[in-house]
Each structure stands twice: as C-alpha cells, then as structure tokens.
Backbone atoms as SQL, in Angstrom:
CREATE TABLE atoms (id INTEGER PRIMARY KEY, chain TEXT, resi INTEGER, resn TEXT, atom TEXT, x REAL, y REAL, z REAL);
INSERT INTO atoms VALUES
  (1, 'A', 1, 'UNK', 'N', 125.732, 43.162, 95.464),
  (2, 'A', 1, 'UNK', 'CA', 126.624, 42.044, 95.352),
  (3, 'A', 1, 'UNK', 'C', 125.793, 40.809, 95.015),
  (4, 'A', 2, 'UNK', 'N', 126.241, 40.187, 94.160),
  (5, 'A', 2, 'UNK', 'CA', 125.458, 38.819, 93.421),
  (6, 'A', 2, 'UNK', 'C', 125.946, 37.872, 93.837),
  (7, 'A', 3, 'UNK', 'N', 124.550, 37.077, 94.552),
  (8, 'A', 3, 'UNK', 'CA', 124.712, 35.588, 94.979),
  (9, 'A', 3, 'UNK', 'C', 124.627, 34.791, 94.085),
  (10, 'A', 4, 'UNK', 'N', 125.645, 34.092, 93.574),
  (11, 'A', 4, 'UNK', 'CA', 125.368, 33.036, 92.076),
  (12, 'A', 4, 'UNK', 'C', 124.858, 32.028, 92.980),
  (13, 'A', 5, 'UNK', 'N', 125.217, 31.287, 94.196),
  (14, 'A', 5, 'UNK', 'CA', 124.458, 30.242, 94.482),
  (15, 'A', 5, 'UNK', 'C', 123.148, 30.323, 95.203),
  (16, 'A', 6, 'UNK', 'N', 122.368, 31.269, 95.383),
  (17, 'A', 6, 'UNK', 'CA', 121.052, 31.652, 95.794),
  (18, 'A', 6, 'UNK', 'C', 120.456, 30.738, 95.831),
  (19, 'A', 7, 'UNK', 'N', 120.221, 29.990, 94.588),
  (20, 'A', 7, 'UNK', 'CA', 119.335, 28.657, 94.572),
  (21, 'A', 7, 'UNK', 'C', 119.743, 27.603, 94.156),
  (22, 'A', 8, 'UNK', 'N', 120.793, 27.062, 95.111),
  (23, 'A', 8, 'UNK', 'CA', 121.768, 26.255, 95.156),
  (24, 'A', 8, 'UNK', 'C', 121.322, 25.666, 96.374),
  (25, 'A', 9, 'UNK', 'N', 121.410, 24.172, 96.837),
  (26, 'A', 9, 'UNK', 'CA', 121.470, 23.935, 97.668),
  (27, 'A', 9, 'UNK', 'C', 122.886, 23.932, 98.758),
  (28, 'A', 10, 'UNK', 'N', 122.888, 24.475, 100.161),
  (29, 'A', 10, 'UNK', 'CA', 124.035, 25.148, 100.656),
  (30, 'A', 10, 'UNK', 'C', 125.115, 23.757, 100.987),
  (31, 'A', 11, 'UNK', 'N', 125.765, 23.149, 100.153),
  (32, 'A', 11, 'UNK', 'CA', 126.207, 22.122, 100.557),
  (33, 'A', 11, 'UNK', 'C', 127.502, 21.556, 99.532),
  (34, 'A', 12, 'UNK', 'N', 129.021, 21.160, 100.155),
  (35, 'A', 12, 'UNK', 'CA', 129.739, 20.831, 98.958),
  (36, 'A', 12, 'UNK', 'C', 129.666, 19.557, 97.903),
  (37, 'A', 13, 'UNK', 'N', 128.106, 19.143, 98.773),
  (38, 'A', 13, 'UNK', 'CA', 128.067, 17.734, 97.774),
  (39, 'A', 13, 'UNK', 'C', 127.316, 18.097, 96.715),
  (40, 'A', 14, 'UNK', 'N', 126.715, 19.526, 96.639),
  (41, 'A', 14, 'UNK', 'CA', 125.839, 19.783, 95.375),
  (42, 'A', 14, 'UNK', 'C', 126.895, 19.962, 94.118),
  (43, 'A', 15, 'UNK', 'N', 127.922, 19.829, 94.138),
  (44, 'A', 15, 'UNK', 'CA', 128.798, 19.539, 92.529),
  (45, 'A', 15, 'UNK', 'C', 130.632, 20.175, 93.240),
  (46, 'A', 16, 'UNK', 'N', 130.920, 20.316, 92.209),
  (47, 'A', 16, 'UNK', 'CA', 132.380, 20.416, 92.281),
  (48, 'A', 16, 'UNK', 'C', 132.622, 21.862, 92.329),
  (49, 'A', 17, 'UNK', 'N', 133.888, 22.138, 92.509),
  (50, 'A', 17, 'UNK', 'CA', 133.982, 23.912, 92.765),
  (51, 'A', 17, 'UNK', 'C', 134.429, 24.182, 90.880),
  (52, 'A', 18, 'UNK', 'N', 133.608, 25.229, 90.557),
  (53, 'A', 18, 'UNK', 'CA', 133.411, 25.446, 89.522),
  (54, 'A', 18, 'UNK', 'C', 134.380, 26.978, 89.099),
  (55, 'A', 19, 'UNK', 'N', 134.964, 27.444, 90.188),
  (56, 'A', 19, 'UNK', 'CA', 136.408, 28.197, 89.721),
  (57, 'A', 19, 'UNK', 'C', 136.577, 28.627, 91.771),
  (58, 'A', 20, 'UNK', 'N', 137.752, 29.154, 91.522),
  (59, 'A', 20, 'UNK', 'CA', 138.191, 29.840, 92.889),
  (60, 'A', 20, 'UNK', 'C', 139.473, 30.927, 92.407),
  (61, 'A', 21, 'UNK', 'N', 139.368, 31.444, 94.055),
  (62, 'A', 21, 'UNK', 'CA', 140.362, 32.311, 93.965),
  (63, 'A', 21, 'UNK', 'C', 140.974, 32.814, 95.231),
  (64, 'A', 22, 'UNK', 'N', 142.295, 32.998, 94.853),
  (65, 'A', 22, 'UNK', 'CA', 143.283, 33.287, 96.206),
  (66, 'A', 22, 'UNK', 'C', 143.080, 34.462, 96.956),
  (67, 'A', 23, 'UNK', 'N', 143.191, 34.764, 98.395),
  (68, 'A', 23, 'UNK', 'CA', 143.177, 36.090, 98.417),
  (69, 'A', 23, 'UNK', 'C', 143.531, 36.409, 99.641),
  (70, 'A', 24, 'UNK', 'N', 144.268, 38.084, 99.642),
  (71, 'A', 24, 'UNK', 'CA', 144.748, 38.069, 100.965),
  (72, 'A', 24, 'UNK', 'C', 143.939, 39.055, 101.462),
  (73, 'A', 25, 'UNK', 'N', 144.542, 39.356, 102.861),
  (74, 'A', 25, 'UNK', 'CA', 144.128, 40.513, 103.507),
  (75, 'A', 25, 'UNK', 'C', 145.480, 41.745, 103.809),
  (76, 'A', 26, 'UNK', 'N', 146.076, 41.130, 103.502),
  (77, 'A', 26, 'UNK', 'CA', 147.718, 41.451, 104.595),
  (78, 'A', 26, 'UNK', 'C', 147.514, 43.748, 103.933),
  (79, 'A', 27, 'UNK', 'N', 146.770, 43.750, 103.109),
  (80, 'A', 27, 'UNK', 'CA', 147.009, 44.935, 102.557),
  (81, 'A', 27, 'UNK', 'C', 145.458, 45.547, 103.249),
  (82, 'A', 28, 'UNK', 'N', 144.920, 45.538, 104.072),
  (83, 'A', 28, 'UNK', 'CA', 143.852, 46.156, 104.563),
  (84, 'A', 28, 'UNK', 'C', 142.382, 44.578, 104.538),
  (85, 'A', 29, 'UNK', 'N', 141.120, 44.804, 104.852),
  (86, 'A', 29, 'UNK', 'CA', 139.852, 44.227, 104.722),
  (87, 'A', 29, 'UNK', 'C', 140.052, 44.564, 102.956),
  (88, 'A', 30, 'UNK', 'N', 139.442, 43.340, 102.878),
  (89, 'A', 30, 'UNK', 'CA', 138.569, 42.903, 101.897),
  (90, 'A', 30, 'UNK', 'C', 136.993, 42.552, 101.593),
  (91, 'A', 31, 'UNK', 'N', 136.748, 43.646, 100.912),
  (92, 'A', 31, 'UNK', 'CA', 135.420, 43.619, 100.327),
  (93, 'A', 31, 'UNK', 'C', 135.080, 42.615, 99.191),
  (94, 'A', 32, 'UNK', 'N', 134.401, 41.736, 98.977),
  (95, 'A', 32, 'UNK', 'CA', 134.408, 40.440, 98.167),
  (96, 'A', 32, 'UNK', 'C', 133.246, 41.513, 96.782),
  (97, 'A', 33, 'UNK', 'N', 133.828, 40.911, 95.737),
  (98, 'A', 33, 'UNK', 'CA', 132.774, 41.223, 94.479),
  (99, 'A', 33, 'UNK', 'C', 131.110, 40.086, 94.536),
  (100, 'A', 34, 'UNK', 'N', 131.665, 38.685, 95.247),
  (101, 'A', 34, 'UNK', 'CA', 130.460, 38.233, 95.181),
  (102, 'A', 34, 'UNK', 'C', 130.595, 37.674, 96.319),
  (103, 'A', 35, 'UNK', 'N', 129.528, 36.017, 96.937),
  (104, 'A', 35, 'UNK', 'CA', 129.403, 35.773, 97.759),
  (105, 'A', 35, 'UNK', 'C', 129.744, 34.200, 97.312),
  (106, 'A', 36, 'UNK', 'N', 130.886, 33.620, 98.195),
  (107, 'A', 36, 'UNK', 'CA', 131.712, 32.339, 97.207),
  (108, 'A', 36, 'UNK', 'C', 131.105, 31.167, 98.360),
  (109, 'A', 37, 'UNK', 'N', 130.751, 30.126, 98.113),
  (110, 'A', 37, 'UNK', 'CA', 130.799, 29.086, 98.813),
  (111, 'A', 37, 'UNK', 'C', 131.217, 28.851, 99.930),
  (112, 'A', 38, 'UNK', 'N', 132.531, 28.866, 99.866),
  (113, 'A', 38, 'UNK', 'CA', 132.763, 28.812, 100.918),
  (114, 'A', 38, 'UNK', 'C', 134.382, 29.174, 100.989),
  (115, 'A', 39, 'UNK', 'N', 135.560, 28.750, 102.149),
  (116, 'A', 39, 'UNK', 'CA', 136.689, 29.506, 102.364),
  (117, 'A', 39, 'UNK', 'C', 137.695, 28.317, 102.673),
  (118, 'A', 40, 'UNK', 'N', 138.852, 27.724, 101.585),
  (119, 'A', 40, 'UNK', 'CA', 139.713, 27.296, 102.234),
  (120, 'A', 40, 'UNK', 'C', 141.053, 27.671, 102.853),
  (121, 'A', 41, 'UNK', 'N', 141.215, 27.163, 103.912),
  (122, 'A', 41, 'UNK', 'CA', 142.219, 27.658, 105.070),
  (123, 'A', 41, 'UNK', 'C', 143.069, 26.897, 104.793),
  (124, 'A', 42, 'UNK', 'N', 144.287, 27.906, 104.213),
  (125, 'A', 42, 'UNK', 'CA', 146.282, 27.278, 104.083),
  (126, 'A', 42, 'UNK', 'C', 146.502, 27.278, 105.510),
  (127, 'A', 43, 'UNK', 'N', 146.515, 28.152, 106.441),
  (128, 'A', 43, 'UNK', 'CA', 147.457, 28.383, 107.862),
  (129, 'A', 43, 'UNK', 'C', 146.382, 28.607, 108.326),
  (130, 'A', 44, 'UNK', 'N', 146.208, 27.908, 109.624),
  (131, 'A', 44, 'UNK', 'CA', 145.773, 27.633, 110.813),
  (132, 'A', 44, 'UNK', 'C', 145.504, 29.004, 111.183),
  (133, 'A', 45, 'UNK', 'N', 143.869, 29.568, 112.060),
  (134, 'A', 45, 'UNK', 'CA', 143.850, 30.701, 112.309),
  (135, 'A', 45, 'UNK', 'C', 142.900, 31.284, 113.057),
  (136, 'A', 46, 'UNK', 'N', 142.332, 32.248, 112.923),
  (137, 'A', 46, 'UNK', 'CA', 141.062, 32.640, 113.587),
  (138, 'A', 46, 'UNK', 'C', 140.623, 33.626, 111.794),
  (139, 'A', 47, 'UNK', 'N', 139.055, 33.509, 111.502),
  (140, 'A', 47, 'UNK', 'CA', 138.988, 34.373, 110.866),
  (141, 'A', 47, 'UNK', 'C', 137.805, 35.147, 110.725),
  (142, 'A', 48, 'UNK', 'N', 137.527, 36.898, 110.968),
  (143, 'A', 48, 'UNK', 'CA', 136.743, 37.564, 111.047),
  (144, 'A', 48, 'UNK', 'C', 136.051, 38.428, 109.733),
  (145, 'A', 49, 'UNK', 'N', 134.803, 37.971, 109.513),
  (146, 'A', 49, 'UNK', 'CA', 134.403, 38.178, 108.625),
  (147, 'A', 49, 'UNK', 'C', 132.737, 38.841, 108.490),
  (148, 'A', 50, 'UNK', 'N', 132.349, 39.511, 107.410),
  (149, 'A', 50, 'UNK', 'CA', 130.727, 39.640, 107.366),
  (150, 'A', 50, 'UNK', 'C', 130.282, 38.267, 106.848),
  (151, 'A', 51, 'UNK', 'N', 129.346, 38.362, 107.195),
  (152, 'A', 51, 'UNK', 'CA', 128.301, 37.077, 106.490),
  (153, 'A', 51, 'UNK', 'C', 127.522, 37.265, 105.504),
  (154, 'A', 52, 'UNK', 'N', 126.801, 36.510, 104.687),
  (155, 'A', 52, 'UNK', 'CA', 126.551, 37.396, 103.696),
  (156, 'A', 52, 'UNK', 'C', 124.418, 37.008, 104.264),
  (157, 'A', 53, 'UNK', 'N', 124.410, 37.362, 105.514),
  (158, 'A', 53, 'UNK', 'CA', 123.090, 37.803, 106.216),
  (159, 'A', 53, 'UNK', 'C', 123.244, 38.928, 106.936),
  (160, 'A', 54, 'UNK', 'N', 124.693, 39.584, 106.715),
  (161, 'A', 54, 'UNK', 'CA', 124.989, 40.794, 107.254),
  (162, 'A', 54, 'UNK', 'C', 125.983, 40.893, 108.195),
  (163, 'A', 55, 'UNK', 'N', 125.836, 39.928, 109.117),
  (164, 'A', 55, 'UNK', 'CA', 126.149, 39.909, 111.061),
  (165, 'A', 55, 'UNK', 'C', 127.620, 39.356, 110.783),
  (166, 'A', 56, 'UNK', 'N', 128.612, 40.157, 111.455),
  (167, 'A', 56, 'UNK', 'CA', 129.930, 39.942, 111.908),
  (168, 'A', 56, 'UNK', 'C', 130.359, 38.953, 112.167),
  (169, 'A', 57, 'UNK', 'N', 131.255, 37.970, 112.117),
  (170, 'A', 57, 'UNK', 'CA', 131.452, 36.705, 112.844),
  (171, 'A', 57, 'UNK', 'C', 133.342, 36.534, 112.610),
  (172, 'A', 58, 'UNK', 'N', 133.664, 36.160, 114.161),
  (173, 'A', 58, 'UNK', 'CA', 135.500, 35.784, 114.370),
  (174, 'A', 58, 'UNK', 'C', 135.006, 34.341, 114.361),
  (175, 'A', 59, 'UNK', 'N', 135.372, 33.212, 113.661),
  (176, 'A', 59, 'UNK', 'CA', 135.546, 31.966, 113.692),
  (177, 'A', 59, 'UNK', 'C', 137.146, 31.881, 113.976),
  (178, 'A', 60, 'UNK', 'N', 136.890, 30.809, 115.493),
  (179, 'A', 60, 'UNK', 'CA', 138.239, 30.792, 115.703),
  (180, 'A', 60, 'UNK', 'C', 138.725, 29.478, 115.571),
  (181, 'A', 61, 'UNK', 'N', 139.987, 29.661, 115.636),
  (182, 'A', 61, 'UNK', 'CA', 140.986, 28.349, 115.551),
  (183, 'A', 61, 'UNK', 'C', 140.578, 27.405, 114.016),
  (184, 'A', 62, 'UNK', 'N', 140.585, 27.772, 113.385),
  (185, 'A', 62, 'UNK', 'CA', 140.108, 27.053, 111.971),
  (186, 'A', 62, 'UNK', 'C', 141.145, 26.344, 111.724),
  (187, 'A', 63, 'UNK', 'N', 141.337, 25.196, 111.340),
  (188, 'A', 63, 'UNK', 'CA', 142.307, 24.408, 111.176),
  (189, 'A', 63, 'UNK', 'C', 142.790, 24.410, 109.887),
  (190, 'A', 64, 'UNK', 'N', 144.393, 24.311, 109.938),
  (191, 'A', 64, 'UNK', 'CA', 144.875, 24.166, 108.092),
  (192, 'A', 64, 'UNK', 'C', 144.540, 23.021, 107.233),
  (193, 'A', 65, 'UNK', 'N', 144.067, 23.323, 105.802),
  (194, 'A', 65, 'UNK', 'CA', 143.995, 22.160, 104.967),
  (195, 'A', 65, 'UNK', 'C', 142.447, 21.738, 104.644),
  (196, 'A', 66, 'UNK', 'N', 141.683, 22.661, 105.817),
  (197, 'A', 66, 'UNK', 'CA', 139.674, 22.313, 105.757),
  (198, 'A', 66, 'UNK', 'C', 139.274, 23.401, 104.793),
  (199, 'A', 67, 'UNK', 'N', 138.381, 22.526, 104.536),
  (200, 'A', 67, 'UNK', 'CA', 137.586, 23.962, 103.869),
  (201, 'A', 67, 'UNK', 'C', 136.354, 24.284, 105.066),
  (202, 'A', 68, 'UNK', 'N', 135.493, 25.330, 104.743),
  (203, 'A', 68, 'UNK', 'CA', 134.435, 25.974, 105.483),
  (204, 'A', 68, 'UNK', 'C', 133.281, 26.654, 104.694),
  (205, 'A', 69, 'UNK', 'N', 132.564, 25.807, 104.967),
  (206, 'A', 69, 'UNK', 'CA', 130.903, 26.513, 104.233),
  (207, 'A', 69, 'UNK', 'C', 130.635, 27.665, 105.001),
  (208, 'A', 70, 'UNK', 'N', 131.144, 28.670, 104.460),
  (209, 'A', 70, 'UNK', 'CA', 130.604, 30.125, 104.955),
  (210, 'A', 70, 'UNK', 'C', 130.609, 30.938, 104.030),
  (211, 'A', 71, 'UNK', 'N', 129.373, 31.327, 104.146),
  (212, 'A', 71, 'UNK', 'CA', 129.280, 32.412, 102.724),
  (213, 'A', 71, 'UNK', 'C', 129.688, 33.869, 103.347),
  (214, 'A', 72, 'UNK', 'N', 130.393, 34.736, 102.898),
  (215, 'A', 72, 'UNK', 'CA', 130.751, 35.855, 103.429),
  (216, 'A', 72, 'UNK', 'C', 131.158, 36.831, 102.182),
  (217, 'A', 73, 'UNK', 'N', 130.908, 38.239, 102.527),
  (218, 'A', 73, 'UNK', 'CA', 130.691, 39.674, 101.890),
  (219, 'A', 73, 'UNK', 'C', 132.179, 40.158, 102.062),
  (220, 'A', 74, 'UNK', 'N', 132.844, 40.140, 103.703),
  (221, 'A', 74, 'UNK', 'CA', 134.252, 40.902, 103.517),
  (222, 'A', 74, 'UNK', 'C', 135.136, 40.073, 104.670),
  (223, 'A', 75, 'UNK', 'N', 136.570, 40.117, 104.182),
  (224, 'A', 75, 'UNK', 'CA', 137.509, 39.865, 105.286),
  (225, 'A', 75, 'UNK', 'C', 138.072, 40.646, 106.767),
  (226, 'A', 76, 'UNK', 'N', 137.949, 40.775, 107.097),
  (227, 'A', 76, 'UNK', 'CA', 138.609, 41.878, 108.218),
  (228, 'A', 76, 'UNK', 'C', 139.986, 41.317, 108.644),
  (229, 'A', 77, 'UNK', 'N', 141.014, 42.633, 108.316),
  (230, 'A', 77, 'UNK', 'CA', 142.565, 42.270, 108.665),
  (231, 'A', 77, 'UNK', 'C', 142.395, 41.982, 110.262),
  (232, 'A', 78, 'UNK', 'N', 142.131, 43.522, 110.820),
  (233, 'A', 78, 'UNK', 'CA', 142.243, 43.206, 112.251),
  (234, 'A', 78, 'UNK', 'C', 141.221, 41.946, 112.917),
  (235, 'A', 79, 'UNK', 'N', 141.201, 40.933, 113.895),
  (236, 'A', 79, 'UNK', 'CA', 140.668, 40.043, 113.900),
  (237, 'A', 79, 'UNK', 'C', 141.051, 38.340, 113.128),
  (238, 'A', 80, 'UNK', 'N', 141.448, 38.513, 112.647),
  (239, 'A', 80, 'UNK', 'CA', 142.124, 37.148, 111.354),
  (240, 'A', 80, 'UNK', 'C', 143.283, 37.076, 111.108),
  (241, 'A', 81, 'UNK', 'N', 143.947, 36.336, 111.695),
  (242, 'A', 81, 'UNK', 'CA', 144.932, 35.837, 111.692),
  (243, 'A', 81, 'UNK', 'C', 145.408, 34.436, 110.842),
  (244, 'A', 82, 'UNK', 'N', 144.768, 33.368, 109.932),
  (245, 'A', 82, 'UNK', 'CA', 144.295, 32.628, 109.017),
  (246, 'A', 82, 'UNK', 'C', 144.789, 33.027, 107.887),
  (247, 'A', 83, 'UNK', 'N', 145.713, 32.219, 107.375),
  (248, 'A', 83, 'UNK', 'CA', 145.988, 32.282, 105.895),
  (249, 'A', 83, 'UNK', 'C', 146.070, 31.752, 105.057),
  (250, 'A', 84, 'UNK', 'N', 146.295, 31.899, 103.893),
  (251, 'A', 84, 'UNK', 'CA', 146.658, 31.174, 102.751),
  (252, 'A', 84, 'UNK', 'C', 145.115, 30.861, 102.077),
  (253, 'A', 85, 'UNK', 'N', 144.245, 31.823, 102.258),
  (254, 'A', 85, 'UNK', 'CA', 142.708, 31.555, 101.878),
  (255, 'A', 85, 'UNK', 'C', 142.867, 31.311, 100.578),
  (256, 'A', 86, 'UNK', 'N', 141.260, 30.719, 99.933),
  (257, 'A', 86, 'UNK', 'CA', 141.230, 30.390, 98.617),
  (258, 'A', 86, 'UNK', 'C', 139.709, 30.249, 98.694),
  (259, 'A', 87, 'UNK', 'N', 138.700, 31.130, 98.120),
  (260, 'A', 87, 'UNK', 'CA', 137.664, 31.490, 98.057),
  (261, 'A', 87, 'UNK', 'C', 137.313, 30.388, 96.878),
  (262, 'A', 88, 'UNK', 'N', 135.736, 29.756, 97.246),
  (263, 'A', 88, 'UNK', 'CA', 135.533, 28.974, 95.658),
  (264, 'A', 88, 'UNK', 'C', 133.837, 29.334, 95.754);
C-alpha cells in the first residue's frame, strides 16, 4: 500500500486537500488502497481503525464537522459507530 505523503510534512497546513473520497463501512471493514491524510467526520462517533504503523486504535467520541490527522490502512465496522467519512 502506497504512502503518497511519506515525505510530506504530517500537517494540514502543508497545502490544500488535493482530491478525497467518501466512504462507508455499513457493508463490512474497509481495507483502504492507500494511506489518506487524514478522516473527515459527518456524524458524531467513535472510530476503529489500523494505523498506518500497524497498531489498532478506537478513537472515541469524534465530533461532527472536524477533520482528524490520522493516517490509517482499514476501517473496522464492528467498533465505529462515526459517519458520513470523507477520506482526503
């Protein structure tokens, strides 16, 4: 899986989001094709995910309307309750 921002500095002030994309879980985990910036949250939630250093992580209570610098590999249905994502 290809990190386009590898040598990027990890931060949303290093430029503008340069495409995104919607995505659910409601049909099983999601395995990501790459590793996106980061994750914005439509509905308020908890959300469980890989990281893309490997290690598991439930971030809870994420609030609607933020975005979140987390780079992550896959979604997990069970665990995440958070919707309306939009990967950039």
């Amino acid at each position: 899986m290809a990190d386009t921002f590898n040598a990027s500095v990890p931060t949303l002030a290093a430029g503008p989001y340069i495409g995104a994309v919607a995505i659910s879980y409601g049909g099983g985990n999601q395995e990501l094709s790459g590793v996106p910036r980061g994750v914005y949250i439509g509905t308020a939630g908890h959300l469980k995910v890989d990281m893309a250093n490997g290690t598991t992580e439930t971030f809870s209570n994420l609030a609607a309307g933020q975005t979140y610098e987390i780079a992550i590999t896959k979604i997990y249905q069970t665990g995440s309750t958070a919707a309306g994502l939009v990967l950039y």
